[in-house]
C-alpha positions in Angstrom: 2.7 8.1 -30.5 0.9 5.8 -33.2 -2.1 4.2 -32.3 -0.3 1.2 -33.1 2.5 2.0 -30.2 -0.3 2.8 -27.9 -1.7 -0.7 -28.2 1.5 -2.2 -28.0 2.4 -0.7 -24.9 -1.2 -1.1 -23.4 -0.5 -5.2 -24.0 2.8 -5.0 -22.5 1.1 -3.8 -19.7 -1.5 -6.3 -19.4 1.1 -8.8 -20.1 2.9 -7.7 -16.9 0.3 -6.7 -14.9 -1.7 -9.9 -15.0 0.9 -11.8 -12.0 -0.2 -8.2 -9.8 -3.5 -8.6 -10.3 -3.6 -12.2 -9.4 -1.8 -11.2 -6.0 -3.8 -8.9 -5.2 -6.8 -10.7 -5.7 -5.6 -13.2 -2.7 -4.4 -10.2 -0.6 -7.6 -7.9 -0.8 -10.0 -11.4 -0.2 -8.5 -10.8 3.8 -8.8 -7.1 3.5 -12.6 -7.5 2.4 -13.3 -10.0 5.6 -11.7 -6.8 7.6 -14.3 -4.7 6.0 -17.2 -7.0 6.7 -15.9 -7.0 10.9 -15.5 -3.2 10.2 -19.5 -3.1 9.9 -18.6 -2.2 5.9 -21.2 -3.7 3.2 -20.0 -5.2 0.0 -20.6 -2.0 -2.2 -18.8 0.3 0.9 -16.1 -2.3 0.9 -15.4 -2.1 -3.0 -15.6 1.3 -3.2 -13.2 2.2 -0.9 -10.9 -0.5 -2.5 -11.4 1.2 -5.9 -10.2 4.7 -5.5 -7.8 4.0 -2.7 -5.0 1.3 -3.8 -3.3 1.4 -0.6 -3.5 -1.8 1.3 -1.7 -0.5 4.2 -3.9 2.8 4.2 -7.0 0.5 3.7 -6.3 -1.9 6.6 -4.9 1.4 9.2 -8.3 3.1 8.0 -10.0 -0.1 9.4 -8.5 0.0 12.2 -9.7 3.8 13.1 -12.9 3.0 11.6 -13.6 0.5 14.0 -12.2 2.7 17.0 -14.8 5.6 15.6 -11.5 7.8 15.8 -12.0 11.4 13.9 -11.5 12.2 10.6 -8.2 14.0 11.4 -6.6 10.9 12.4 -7.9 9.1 9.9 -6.2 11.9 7.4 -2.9 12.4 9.0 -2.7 8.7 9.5 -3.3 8.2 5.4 -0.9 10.9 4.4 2.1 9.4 7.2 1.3 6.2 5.8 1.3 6.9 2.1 4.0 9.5 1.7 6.1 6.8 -0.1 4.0 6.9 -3.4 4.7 10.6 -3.2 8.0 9.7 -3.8 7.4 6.9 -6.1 5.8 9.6 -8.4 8.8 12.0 -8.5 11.1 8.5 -9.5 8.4 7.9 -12.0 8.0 11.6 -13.7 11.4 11.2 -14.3 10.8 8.4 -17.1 7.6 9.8 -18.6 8.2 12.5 -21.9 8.7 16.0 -20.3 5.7 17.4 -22.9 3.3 15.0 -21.5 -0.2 16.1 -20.3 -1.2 16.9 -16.6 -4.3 14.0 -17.8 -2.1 11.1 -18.4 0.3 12.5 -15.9 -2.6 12.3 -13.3 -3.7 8.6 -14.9 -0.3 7.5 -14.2 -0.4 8.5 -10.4 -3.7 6.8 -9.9 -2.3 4.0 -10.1 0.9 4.2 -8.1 1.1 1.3 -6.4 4.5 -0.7 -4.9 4.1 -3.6 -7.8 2.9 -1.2 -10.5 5.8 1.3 -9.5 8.1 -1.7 -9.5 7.3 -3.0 -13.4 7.2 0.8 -14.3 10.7 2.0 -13.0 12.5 -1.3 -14.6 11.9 -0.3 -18.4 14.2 1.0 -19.6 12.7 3.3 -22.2 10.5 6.1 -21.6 7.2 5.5 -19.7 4.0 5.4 -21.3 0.8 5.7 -19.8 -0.8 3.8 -22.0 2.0 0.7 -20.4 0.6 2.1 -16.8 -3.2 1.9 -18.1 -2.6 -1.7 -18.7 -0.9 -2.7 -15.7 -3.9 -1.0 -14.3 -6.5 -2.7 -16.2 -6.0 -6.2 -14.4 -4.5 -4.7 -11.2 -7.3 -2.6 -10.0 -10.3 -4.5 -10.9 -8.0 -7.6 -8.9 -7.9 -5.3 -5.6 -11.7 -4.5 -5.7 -13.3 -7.7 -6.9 -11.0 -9.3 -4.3 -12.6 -7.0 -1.5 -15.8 -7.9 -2.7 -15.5 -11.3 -2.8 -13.7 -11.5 0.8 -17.5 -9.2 1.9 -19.8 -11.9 0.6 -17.2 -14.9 1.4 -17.1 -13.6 4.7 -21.1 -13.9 5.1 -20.6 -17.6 3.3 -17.4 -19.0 5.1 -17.7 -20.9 8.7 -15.9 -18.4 11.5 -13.0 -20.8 11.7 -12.1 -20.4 8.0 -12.4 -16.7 8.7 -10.1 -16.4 11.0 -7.4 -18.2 9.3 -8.2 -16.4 6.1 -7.5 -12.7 8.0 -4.1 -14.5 8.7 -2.9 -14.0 5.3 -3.0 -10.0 6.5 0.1 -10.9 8.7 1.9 -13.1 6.4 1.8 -10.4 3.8 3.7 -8.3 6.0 5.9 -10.8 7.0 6.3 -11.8 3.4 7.5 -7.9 2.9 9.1 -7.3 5.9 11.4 -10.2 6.3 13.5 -10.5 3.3 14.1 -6.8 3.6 15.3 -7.0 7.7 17.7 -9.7 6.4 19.6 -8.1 3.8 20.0 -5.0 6.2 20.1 -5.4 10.0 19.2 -1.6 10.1 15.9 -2.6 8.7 15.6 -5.7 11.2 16.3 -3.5 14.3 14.0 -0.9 13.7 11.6 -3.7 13.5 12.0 -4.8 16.5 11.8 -1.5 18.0 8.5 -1.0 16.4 7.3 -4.4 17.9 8.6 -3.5 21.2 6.9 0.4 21.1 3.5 -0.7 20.6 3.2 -3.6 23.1 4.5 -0.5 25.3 1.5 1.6 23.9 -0.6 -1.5 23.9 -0.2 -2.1 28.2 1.2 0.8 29.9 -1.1 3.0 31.7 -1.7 6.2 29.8 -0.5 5.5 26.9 -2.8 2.0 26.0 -5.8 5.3 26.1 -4.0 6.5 23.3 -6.8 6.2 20.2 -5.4 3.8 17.2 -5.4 6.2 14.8 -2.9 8.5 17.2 -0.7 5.3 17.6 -0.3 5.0 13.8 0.9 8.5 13.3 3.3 8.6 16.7 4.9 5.6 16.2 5.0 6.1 12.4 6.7 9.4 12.6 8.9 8.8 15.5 11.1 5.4 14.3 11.1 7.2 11.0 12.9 10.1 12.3 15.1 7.9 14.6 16.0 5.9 11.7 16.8 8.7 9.6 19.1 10.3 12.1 20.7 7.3 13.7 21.7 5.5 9.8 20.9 8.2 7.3 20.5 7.0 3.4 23.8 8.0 1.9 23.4 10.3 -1.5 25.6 9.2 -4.4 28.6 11.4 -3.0 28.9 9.7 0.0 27.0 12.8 2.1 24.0 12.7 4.0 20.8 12.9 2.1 19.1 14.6 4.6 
């Protein structure tokens, strides 16, 4: 590839990784004011938000973080939790030239996020990394400066304003999980059952002395497998994919 394709492909990138990096910008200032009731500083905070681009990995490692669970939960929680990009990665190695380096191939993955895998699997030629390096370049630097900035905000802003601002954690999950549970009531009923399980593990004797971290991965694992086997994903042949 030219260096003149290279730098077209970086802009398009840019181009369409600017809206992503603007979103997460919003979205990681309420992940940053979870850091900073975590007990995380500003430098902690960014850090973790620069080489882990998972908000739902970020705000579950919170969560055990401020439990003090052990490190084993905390990494069998992160791998439950972001076994989808594994997947994401085998879609996207399937649009990248077959002779292309483990480097860029690794460069790619780094930044494997739902929105970056979403601009990245809807081109229709091949993949370039140089396409993910720009969609990266606005992206990432959104996600960190916006965990900074929700650190030193949260120091700045009156408690009241904090609290509505770690709102915005729950909306975003409405936000994804809504339109989803209404195009496929499969999807809204294993919702529900997820509500229902941990208010269960959140009250009943027993089981409310189950650690965070533990709750993640139990709940995580089980509604996945009862979803799987009660409405498996069809392959294109009309057979069970599992």
């Amino acid at each position: 590839m030219s260096s003149e394709e290279r730098g077209k492909q970086f802009k398009e990138g840019l181009r369409d990784g600017i809206p992503i990096g603007l979103g997460y910008l919003a979205v990681s200032f309420t992940l940053g004011i979870q850091c900073r009731e975590s007990g995380l500083s500003a430098l902690e905070a960014t850090v973790m938000s620069l080489v882990n681009l998972t908000s739902a990995g970020e705000f579950a490692a919170l969560t055990i973080i401020r439990t003090a669970s052990s490190y084993l939960e905390m990494a069998i929680s992160q791998l439950v939790i972001n076994l989808r990009y594994m997947l994401m990665s085998f879609a996207l190695s399937q649009k990248v030239e077959p002779g292309l380096s483990v480097g860029h191939r690794m460069g790619i993955s780094f930044g494997v996020t739902d929105e970056i895998f979403g601009i990245s699997i809807g081109r229709k030629d091949r993949l370039s990394p140089f396409y993910s390096y720009g969609a990266m370049a606005v992206a990432v630097p959104g996600w960190t400066a916006g965990t900074c900035l929700g650190v030193i905000m949260g120091d700045i802003l009156p408690i009241n304003i904090v609290n509505a601002l770690s709102l915005a954690l729950y909306g975003m999950f409405l936000a994804i999980i809504v339109p989803k549970a209404k195009e496929d009531k499969h999807v809204a009923a294993i919702c529900i059952v997820a509500i229902a399980a941990s208010t269960v593990f959140s009250y009943v004797p027993y089981l409310k002395a189950v650690s965070a971290g533990s709750r993640i991965i139990i709940l995580t694992v089980a509604l996945s497998l009862l979803a799987a086997l009660i409405w498996p994903v069809k392959d294109e042949e009309g057979k069970d994919a599992a």
